[in-house]
Structures are given as C-alpha cells and as structure tokens.
MARLUMTOR-888933 format. One line per 4 residues: their letters; for each residue x, y, z of N, C-alpha, C, O, CB. Coordinates in pm, whole numbers. Glycine has a CB too. Example, Ala and Ser with C-alpha at 12.3 -4.5 7.8 and 13.67 -1.06 7.14 Angstrom:
% MARLUMTOR-888933
AS = 1319/-569/780/1230/-450/780/1320/-330/780/1424/-332/846/1131/-447/905 ~ 1285/-225/708/1367/-106/714/1290/3/787/1341/114/804/1408/-60/572
END
This chain:
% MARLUMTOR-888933
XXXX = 83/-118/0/0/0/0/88/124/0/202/121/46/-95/0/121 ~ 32/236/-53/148/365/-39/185/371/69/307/389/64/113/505/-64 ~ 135/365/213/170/378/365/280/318/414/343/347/516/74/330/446 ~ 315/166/274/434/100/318/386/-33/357/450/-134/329/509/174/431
XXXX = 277/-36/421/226/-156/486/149/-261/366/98/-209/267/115/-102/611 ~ 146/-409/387/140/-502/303/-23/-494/273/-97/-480/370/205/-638/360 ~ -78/-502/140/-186/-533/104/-304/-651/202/-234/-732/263/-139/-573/-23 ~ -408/-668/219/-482/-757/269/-474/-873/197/-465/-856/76/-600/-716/283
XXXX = -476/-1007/242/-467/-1078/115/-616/-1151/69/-638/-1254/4/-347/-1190/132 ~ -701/-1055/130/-817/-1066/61/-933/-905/80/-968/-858/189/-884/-1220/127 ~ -965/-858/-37/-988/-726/23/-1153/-743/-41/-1157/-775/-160/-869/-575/-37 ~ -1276/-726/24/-1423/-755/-3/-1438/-626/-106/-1385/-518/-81/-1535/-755/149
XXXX = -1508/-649/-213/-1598/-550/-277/-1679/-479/-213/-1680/-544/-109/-1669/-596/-358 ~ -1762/-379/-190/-1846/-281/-138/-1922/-261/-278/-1874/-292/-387/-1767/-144/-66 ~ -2053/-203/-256/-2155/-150/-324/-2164/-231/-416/-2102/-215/-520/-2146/-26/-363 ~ -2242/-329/-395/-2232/-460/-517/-2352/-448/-596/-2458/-407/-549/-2229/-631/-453
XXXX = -2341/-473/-672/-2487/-465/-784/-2464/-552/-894/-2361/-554/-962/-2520/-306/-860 ~ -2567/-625/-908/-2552/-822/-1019/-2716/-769/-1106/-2823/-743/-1052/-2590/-1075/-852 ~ -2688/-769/-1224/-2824/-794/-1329/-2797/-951/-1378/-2693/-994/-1427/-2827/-669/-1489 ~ -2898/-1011/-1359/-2904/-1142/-1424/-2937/-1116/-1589/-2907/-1197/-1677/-3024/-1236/-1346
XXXX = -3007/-981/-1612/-3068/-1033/-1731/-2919/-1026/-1857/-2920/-1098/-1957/-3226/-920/-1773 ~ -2777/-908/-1820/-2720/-864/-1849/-2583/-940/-1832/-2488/-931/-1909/-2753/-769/-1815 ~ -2592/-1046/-1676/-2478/-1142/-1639/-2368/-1031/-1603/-2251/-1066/-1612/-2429/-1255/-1773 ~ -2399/-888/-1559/-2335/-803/-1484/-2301/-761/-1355/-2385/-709/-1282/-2363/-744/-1510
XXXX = -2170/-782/-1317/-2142/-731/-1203/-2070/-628/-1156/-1954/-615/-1196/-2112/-799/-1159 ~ -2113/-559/-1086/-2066/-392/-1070/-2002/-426/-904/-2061/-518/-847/-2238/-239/-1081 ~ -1870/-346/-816/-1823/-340/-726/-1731/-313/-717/-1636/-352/-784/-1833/-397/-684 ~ -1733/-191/-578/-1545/-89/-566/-1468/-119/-455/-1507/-95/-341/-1548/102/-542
XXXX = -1365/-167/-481/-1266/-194/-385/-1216/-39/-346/-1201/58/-420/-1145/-299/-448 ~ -1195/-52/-206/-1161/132/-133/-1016/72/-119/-1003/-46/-86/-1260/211/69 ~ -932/132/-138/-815/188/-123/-797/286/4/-774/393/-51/-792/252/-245 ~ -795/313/161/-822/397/275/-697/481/244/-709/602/229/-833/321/430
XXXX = -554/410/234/-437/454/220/-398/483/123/-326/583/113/-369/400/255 ~ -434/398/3/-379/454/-129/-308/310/-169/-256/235/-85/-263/605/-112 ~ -315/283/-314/-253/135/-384/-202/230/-477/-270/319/-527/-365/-13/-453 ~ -100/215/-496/-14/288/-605/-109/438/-633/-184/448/-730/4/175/-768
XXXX = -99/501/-576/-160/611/-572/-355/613/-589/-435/702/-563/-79/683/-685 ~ -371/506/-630/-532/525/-635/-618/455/-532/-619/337/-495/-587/474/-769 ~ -705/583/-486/-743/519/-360/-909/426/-367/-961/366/-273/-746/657/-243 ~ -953/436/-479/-1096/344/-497/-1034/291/-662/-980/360/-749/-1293/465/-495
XXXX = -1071/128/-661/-1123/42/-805/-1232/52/-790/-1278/48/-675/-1094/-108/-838 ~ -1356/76/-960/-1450/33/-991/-1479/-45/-1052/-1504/-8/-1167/-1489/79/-1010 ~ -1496/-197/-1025/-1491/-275/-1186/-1660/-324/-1203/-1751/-317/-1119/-1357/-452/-1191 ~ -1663/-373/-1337/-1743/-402/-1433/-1759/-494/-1471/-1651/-515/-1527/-1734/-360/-1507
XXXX = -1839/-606/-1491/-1755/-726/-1513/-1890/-839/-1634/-1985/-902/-1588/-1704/-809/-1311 ~ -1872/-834/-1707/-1997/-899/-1783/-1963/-1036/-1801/-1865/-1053/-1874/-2033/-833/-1930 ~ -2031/-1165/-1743/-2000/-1272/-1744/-2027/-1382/-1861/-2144/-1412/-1882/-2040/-1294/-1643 ~ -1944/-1433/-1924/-2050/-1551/-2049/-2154/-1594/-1982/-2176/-1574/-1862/-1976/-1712/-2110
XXXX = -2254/-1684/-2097/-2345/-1717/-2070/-2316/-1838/-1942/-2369/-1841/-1831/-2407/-1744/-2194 ~ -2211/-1935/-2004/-2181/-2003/-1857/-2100/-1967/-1813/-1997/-2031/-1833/-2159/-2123/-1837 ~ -2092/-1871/-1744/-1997/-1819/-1604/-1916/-1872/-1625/-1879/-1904/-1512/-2024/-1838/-1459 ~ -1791/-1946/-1745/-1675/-1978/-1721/-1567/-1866/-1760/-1449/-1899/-1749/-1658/-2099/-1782
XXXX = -1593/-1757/-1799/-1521/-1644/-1837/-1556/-1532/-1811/-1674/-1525/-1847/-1503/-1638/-1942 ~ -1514/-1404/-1754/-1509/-1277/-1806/-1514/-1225/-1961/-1405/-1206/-2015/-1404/-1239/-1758 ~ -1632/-1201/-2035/-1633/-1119/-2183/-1662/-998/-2203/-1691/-967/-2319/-1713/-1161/-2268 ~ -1661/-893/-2098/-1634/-786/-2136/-1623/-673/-1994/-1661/-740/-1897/-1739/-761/-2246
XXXX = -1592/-554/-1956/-1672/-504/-1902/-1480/-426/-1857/-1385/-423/-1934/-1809/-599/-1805 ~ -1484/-374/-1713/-1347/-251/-1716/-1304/-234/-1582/-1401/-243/-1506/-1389/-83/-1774 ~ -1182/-209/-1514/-1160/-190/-1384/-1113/-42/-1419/-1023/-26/-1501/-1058/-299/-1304 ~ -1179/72/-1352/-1120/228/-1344/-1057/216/-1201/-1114/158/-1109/-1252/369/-1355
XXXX = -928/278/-1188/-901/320/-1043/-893/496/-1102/-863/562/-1202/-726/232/-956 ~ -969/522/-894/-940/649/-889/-865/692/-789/-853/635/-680/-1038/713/-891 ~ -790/838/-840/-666/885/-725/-814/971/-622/-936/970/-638/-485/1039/-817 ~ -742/1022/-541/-757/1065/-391/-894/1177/-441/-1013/1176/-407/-582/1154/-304
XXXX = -816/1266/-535/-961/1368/-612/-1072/1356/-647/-1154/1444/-673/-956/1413/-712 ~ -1086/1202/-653/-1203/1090/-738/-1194/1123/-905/-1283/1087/-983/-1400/1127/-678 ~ -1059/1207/-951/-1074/1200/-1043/-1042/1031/-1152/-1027/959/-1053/-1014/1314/-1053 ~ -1028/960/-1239/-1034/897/-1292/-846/884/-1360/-784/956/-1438/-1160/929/-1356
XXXX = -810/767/-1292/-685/795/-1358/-640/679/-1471/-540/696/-1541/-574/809/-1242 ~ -715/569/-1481/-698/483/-1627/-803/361/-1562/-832/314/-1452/-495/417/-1681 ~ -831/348/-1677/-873/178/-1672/-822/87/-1764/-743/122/-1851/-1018/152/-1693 ~ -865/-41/-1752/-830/-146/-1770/-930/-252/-1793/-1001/-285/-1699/-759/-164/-1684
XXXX = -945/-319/-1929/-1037/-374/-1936/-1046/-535/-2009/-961/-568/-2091/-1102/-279/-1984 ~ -1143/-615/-1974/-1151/-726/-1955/-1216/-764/-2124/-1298/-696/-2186/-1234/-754/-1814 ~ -1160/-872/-2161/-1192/-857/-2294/-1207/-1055/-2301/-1173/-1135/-2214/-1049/-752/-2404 ~ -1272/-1082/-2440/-1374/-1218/-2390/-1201/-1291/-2472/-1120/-1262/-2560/-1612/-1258/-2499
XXXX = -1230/-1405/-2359/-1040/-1511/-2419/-1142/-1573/-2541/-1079/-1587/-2646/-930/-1708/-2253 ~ -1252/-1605/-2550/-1254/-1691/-2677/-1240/-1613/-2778/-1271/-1675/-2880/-1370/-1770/-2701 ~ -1198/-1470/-2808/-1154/-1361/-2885/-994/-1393/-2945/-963/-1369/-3062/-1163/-1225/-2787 ~ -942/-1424/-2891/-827/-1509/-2902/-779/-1485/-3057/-874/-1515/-3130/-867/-1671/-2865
XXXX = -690/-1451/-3117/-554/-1371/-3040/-604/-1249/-3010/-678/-1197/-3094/-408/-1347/-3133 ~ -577/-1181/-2893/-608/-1033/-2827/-435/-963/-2818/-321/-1010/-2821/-700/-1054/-2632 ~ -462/-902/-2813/-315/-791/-2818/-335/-751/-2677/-399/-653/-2639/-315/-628/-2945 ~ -235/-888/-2556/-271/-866/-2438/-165/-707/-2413/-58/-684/-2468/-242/-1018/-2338
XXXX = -232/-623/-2322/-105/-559/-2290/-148/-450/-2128/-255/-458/-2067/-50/-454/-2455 ~ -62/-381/-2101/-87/-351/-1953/-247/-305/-1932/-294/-307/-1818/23/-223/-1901 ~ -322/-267/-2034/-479/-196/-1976/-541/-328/-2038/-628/-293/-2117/-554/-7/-2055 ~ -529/-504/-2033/-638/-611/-2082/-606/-720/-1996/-495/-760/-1960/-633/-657/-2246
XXXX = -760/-778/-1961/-763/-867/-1819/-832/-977/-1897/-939/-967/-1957/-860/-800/-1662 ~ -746/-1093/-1886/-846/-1225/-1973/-847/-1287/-1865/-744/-1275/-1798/-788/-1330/-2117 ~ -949/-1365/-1814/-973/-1403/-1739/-1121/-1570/-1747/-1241/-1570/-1775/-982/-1269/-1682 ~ -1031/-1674/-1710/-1114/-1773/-1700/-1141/-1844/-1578/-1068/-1837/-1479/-1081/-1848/-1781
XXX = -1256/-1920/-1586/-1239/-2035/-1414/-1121/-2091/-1449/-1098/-2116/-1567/-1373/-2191/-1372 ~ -1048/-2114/-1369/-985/-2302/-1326/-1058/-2406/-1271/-1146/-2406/-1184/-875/-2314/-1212 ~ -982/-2540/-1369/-1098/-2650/-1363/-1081/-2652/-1210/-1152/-2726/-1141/-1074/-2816/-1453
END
C-alpha cells in the first residue's frame, strides 16, 4: 500500500450490484491509504453465458480527487488472439 504496509490478502468488494438479465457485475474496492496512488477500483464485469469467463466489461481506479486515472479492461479469451497488454484482463475459471 502507499503507507508501506502489506496489502490484505483478501480485500471484499463494497456497493455490489448483479443484473441477471445482463450477467453483470458492478463493485469498488476502497483503497483507505492509497494502492499505487489510487485510492478506490470500480470494476465491471460482464460474465459468459456459462460463467466460465469474463467477456467484457473494465476496472477504473481512482486517485484521492475521485478524479479517474486509467482503466483497464476485460476482454472475452474466446476472442483469441487479443493484443494482451498492460490496460487487458483475460480471465477464465480453473478446472
């Protein structure tokens, strides 16, 4: 954490919100101290039809101002080849 002190090694979502009809999940991790300078994630998260992947949706972190300092976004692996690079999150279950 910026404070110096070690991350939680499990940190809960807050303000959760799930549409079934959409397979969307919305929830912000707080940052109190600051994670590399940004003190709230918002992510986004649109699930396949069978929940074995992430296919679309975005993590924004914001600094201390609440202004918006980048996101990062989740893009579907059966898209395959993707041009992975620091702002793309592929993401599947493990069996």
């Amino acid at each position: 954490l910026d404070d110096g002190t070690r991350p939680p090694s499990r940190k809960p979502f807050e303000d959760v919100s799930y549409s079934a009809d959409t397979r969307t999940f919305r929830g912000t991790v707080r940052w109190p101290t600051g994670l590399d300078g940004a003190t709230r994630w918002e992510f986004e998260m649109v699930f396949a039809e069978d929940f074995e992947s992430i296919v679309g949706g975005k993590m924004t972190a914001y600094v201390g101002d609440g202004q918006a300092r980048d996101s990062s976004y989740f893009v579907d692996p059966q898209s395959l080849p993707v041009l992975a690079s620091g702002t793309t999150f592929l993401y599947v279950r493990r069996p």
